[in-house]
N, CA, C and O atoms as CSV, one atom per row, in Angstrom:
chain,resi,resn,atom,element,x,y,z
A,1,UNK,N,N,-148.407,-131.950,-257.928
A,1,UNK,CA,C,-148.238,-132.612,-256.654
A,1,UNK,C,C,-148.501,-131.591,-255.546
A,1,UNK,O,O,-148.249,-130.389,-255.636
A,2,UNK,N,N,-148.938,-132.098,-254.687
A,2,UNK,CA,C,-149.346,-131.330,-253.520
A,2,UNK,C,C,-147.995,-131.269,-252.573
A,2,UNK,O,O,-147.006,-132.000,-252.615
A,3,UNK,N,N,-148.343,-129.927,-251.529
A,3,UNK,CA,C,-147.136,-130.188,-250.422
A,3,UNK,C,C,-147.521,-131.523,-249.732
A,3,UNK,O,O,-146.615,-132.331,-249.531
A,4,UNK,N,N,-148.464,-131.747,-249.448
A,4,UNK,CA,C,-148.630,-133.043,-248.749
A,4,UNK,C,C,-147.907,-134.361,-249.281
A,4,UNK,O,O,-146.897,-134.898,-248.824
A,5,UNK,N,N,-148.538,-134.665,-250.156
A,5,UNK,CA,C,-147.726,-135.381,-251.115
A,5,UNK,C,C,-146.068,-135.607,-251.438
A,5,UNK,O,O,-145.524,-136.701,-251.591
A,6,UNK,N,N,-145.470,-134.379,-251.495
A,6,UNK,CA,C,-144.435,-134.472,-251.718
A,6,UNK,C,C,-143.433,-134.664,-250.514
A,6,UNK,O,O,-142.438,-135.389,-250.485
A,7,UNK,N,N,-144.005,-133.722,-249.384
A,7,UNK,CA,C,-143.373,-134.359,-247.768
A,7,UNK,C,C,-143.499,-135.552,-247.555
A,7,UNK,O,O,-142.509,-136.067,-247.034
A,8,UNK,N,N,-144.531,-136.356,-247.801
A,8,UNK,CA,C,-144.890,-138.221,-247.523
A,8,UNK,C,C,-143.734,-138.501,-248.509
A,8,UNK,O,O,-142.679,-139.068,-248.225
A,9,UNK,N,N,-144.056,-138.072,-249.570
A,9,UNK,CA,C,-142.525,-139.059,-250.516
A,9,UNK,C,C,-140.958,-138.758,-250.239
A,9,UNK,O,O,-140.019,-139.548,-250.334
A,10,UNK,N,N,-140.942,-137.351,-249.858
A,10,UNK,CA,C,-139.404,-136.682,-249.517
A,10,UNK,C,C,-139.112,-137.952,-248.507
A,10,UNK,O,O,-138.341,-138.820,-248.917
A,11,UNK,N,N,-139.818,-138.114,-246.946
A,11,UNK,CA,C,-140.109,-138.936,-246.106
A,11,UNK,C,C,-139.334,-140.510,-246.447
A,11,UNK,O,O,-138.255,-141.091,-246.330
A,12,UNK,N,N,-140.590,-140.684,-246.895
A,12,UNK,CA,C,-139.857,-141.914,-247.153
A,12,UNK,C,C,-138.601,-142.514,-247.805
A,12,UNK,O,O,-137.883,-143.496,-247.619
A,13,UNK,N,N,-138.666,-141.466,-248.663
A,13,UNK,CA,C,-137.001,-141.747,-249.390
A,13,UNK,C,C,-136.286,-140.949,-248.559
A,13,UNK,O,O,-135.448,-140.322,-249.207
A,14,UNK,N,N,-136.256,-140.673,-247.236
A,14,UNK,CA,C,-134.954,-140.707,-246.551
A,14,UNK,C,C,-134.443,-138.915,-245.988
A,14,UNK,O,O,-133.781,-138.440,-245.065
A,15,UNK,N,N,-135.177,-138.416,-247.121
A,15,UNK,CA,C,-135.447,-136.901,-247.068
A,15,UNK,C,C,-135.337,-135.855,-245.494
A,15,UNK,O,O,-136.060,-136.341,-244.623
A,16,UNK,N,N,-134.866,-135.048,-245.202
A,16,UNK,CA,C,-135.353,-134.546,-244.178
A,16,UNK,C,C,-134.399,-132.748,-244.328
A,16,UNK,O,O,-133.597,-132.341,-245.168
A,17,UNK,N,N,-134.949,-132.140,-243.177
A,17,UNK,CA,C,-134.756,-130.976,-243.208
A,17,UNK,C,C,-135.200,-129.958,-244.116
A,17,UNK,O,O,-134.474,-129.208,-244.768
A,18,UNK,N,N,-137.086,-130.013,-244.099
A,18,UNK,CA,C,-137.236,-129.276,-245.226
A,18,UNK,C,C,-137.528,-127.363,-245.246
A,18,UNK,O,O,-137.871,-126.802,-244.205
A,19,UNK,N,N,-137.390,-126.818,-246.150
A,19,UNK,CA,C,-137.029,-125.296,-245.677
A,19,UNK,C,C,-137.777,-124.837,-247.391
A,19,UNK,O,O,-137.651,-125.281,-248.532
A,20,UNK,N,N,-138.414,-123.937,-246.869
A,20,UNK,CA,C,-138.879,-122.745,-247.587
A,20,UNK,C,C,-138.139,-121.891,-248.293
A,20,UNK,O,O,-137.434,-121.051,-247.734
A,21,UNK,N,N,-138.216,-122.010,-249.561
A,21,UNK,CA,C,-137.289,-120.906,-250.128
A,21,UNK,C,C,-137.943,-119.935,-251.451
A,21,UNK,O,O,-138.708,-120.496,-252.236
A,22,UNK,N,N,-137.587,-118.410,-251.655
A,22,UNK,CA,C,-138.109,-117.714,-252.368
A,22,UNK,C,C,-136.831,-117.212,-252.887
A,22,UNK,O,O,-135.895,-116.663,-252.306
A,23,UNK,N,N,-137.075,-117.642,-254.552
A,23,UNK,CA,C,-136.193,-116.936,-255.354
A,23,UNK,C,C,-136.757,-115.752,-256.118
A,23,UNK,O,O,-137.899,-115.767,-256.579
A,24,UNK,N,N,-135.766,-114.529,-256.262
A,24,UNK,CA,C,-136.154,-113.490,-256.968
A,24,UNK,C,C,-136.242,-113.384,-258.314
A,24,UNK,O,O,-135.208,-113.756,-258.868
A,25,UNK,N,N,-136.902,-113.098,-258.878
A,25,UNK,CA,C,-136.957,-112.598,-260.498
A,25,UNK,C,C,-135.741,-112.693,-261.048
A,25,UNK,O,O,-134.785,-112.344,-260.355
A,26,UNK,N,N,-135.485,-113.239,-262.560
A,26,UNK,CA,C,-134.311,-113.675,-263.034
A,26,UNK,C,C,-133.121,-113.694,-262.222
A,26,UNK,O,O,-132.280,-112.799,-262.303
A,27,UNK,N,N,-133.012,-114.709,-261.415
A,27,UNK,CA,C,-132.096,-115.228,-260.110
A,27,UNK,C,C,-130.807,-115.793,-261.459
A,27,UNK,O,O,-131.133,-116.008,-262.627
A,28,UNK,N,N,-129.802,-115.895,-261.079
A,28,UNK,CA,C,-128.602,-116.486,-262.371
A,28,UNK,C,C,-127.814,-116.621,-261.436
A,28,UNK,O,O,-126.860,-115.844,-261.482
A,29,UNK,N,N,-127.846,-117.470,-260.403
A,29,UNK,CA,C,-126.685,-118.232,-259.545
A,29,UNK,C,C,-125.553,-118.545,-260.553
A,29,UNK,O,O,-125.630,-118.382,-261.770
A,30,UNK,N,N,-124.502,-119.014,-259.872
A,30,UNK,CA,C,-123.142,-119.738,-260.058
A,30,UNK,C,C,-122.975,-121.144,-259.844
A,30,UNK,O,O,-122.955,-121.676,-258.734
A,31,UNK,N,N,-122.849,-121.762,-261.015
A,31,UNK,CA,C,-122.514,-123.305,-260.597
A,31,UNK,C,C,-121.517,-123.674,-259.757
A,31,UNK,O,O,-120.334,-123.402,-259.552
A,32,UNK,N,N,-122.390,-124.399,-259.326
A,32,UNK,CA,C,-121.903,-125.093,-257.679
A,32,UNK,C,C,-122.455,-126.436,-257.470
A,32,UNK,O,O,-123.253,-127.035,-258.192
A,33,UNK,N,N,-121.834,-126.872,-256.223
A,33,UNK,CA,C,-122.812,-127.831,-255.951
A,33,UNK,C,C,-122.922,-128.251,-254.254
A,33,UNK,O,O,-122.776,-127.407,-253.370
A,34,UNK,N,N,-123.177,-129.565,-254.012
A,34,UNK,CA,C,-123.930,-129.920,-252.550
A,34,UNK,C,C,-123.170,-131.009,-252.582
A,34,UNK,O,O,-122.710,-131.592,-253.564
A,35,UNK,N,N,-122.998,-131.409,-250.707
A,35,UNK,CA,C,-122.150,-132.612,-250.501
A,35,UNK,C,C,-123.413,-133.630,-250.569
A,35,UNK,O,O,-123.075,-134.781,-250.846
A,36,UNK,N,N,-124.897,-133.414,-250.355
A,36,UNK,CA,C,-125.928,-133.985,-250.077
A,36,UNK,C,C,-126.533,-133.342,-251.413
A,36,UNK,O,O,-126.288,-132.358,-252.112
A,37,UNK,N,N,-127.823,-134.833,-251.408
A,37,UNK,CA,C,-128.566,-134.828,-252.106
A,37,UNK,C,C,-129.844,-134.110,-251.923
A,37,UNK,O,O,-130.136,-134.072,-250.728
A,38,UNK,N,N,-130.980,-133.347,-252.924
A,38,UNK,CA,C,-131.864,-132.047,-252.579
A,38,UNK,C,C,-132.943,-132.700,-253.837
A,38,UNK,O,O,-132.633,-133.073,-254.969
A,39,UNK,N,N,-134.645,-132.676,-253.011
A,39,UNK,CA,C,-135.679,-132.765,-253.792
A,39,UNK,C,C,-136.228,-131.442,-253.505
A,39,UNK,O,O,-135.992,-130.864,-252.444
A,40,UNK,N,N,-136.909,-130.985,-254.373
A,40,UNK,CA,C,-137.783,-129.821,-254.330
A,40,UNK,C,C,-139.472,-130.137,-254.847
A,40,UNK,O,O,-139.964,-131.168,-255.304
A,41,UNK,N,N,-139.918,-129.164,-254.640
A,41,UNK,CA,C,-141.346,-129.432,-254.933
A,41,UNK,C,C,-141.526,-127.374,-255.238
A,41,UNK,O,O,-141.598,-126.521,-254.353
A,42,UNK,N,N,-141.545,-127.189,-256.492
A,42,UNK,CA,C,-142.313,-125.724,-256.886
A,42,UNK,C,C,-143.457,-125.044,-256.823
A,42,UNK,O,O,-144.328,-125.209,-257.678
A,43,UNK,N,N,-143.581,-124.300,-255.932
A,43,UNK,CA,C,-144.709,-124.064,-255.424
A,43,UNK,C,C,-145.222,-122.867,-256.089
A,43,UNK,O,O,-146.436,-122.697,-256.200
A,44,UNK,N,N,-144.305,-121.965,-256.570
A,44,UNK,CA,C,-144.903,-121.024,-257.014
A,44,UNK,C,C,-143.629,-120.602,-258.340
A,44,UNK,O,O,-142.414,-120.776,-258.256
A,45,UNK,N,N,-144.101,-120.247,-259.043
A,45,UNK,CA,C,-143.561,-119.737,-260.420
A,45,UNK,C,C,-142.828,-120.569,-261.211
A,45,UNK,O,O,-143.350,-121.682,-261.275
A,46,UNK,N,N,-141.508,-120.431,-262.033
A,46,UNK,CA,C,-140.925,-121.267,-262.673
A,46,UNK,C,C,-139.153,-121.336,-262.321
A,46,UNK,O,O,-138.460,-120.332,-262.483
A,47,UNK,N,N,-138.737,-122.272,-261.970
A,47,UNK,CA,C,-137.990,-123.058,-261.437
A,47,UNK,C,C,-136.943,-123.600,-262.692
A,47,UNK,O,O,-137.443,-124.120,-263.689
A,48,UNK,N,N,-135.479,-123.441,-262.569
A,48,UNK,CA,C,-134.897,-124.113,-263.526
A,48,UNK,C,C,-133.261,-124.153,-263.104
A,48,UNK,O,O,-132.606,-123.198,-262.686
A,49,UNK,N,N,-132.810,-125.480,-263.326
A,49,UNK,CA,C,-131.495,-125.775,-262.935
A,49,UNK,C,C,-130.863,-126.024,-263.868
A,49,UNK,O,O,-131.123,-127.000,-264.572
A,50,UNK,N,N,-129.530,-124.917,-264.191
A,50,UNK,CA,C,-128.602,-125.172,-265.385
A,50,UNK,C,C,-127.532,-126.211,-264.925
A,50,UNK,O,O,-127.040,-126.246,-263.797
A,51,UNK,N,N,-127.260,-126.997,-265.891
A,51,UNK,CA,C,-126.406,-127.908,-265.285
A,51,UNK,C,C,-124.823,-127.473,-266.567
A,51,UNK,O,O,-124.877,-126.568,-267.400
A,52,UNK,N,N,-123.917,-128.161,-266.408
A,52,UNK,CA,C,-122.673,-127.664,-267.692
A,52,UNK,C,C,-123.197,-128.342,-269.078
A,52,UNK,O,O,-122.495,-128.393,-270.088
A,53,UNK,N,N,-124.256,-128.753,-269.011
A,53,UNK,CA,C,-124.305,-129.501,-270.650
A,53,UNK,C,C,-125.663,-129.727,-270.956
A,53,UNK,O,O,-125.996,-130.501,-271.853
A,54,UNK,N,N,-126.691,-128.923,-270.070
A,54,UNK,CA,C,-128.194,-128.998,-270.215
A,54,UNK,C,C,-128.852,-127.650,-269.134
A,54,UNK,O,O,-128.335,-126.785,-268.426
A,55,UNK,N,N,-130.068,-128.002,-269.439
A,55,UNK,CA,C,-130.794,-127.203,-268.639
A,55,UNK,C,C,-132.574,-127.681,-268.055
A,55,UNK,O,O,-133.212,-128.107,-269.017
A,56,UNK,N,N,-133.062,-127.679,-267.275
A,56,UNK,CA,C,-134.053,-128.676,-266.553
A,56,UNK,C,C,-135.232,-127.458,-266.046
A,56,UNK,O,O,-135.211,-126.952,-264.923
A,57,UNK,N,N,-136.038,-127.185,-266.904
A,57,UNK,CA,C,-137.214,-126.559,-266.234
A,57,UNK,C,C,-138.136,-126.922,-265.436
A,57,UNK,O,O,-138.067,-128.151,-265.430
A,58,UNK,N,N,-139.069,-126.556,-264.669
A,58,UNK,CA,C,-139.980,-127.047,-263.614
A,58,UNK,C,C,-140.855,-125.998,-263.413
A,58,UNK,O,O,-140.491,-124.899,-262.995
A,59,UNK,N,N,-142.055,-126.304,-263.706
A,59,UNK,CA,C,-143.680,-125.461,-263.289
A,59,UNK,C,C,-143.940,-125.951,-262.280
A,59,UNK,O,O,-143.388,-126.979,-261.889
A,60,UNK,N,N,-144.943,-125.254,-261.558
A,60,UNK,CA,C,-145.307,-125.351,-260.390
A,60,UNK,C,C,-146.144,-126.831,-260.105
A,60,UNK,O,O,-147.007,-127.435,-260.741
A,61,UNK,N,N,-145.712,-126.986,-259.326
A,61,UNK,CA,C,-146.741,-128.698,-258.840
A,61,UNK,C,C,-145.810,-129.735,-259.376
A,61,UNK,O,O,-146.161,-130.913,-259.439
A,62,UNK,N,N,-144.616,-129.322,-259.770
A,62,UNK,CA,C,-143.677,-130.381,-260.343
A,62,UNK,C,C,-142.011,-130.919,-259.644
A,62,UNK,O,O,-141.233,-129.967,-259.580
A,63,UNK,N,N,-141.683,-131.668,-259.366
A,63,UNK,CA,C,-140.629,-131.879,-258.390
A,63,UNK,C,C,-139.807,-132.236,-259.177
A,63,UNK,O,O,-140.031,-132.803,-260.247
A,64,UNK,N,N,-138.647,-131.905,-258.671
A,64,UNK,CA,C,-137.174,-132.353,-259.119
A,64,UNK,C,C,-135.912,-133.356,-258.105
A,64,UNK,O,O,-136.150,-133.645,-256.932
A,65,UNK,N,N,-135.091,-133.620,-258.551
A,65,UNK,CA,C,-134.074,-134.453,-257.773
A,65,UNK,C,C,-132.713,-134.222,-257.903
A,65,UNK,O,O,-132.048,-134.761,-258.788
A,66,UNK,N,N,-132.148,-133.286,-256.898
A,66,UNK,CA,C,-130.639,-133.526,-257.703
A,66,UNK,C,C,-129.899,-134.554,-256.162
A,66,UNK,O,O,-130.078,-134.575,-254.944
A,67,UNK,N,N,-128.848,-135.432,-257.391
A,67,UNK,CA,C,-128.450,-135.825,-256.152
A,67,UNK,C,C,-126.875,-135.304,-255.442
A,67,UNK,O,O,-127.122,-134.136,-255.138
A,68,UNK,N,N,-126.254,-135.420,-255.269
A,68,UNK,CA,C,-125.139,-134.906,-253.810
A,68,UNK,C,C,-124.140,-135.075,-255.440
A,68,UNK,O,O,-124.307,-135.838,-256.392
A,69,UNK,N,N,-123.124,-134.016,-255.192
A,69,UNK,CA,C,-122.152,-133.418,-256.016
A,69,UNK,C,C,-122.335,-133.355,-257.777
A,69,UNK,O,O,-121.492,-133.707,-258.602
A,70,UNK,N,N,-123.537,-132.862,-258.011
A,70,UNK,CA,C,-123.329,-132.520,-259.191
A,70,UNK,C,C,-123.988,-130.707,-258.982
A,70,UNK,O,O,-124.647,-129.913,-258.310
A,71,UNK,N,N,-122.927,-131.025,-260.502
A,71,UNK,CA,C,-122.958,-128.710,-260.562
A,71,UNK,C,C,-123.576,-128.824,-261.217
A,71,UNK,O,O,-123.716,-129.687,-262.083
A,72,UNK,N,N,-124.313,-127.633,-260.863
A,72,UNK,CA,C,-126.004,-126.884,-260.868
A,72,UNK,C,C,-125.704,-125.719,-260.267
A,72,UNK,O,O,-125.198,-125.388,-259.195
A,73,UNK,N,N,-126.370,-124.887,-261.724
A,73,UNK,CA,C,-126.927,-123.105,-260.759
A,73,UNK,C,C,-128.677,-123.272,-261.698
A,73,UNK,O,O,-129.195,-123.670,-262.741
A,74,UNK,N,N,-129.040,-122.444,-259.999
A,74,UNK,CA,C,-130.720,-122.306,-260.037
A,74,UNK,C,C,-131.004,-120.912,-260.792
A,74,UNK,O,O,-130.621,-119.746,-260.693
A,75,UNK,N,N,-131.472,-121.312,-261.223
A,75,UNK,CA,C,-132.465,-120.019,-261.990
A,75,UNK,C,C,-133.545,-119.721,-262.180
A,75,UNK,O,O,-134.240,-120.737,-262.211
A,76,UNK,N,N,-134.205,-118.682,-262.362
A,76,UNK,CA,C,-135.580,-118.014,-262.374
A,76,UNK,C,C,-135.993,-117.307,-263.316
A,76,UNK,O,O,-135.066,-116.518,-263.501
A,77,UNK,N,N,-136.979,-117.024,-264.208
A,77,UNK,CA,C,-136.954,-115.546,-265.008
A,77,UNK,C,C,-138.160,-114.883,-264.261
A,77,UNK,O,O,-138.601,-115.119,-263.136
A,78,UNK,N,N,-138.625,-113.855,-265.348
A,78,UNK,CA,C,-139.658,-112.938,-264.905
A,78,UNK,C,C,-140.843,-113.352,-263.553
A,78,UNK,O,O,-141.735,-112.503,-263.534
A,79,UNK,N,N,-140.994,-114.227,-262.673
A,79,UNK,CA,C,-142.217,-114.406,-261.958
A,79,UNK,C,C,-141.122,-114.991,-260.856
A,79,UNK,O,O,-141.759,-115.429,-259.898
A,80,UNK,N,N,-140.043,-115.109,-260.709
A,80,UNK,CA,C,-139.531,-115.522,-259.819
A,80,UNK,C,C,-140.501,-117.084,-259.407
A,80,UNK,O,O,-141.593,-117.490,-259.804
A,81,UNK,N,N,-139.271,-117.765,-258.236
A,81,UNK,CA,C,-140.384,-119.243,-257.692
A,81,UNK,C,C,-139.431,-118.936,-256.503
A,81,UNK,O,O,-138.417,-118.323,-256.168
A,82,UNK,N,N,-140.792,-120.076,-255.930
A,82,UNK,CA,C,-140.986,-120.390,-254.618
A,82,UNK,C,C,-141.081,-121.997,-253.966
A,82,UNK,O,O,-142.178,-122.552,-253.899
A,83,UNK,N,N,-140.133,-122.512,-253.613
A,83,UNK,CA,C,-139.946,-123.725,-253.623
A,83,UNK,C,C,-139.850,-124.684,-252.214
A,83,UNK,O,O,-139.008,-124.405,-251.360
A,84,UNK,N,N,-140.560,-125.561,-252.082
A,84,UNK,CA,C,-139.995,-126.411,-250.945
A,84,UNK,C,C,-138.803,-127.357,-251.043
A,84,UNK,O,O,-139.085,-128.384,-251.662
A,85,UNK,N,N,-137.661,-127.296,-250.639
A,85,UNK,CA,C,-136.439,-128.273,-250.438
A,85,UNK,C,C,-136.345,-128.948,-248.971
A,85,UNK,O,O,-136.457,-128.280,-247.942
A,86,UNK,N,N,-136.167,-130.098,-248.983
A,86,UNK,CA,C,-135.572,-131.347,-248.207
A,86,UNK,C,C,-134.219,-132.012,-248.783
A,86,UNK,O,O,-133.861,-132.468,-249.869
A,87,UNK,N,N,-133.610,-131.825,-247.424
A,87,UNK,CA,C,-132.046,-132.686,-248.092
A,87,UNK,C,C,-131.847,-134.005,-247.494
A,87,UNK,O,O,-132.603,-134.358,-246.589
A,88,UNK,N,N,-130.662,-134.971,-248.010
A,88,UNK,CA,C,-130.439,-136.545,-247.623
A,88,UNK,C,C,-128.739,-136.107,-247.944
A,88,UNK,O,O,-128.201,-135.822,-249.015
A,89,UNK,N,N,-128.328,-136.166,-246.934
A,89,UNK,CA,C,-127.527,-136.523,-246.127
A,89,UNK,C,C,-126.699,-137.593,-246.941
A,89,UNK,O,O,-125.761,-138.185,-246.407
């Protein structure tokens, strides 16, 4: 998926406030979570959200959805990613 693409769809489903983000090389956040719901779109490297009972990879050109209060930590290995996020409120 293109950035284009994925801003028209963030859009319409309600999406807004979108922000640039660069994660570092094997990133191992802390599960947590969001009062709001978060799409991403991976723009560069590999992308992955541990959740308590799974785990959700993402290559580049591929979008994800989490929605508002579930725990998730983001993670990265060797190439680090680079991601576009929009949140809904």
């Amino acid at each position: 998926m293109t950035e284009a693409e994925f801003r028209a769809q963030a859009i319409a489903k309600g999406f807004t406030d979108f922000q640039f983000k660069h994660y570092a090389t094997d990133t191992d956040g802390p599960l947590h979570m969001h009062n709001f719901a978060v799409t991403l779109l991976v723009t560069a490297g590999e992308f992955a959200l541990q959740f308590e009972d799974r785990k959700a990879i993402y290559q580049t050109g591929e979008c994800c959805n989490l929605p508002a209060n579930v725990r998730h930590a983001e993670r990265t290995g060797s190439t680090g990613a680079e991601v576009i996020i929009a949140k809904k409120e």
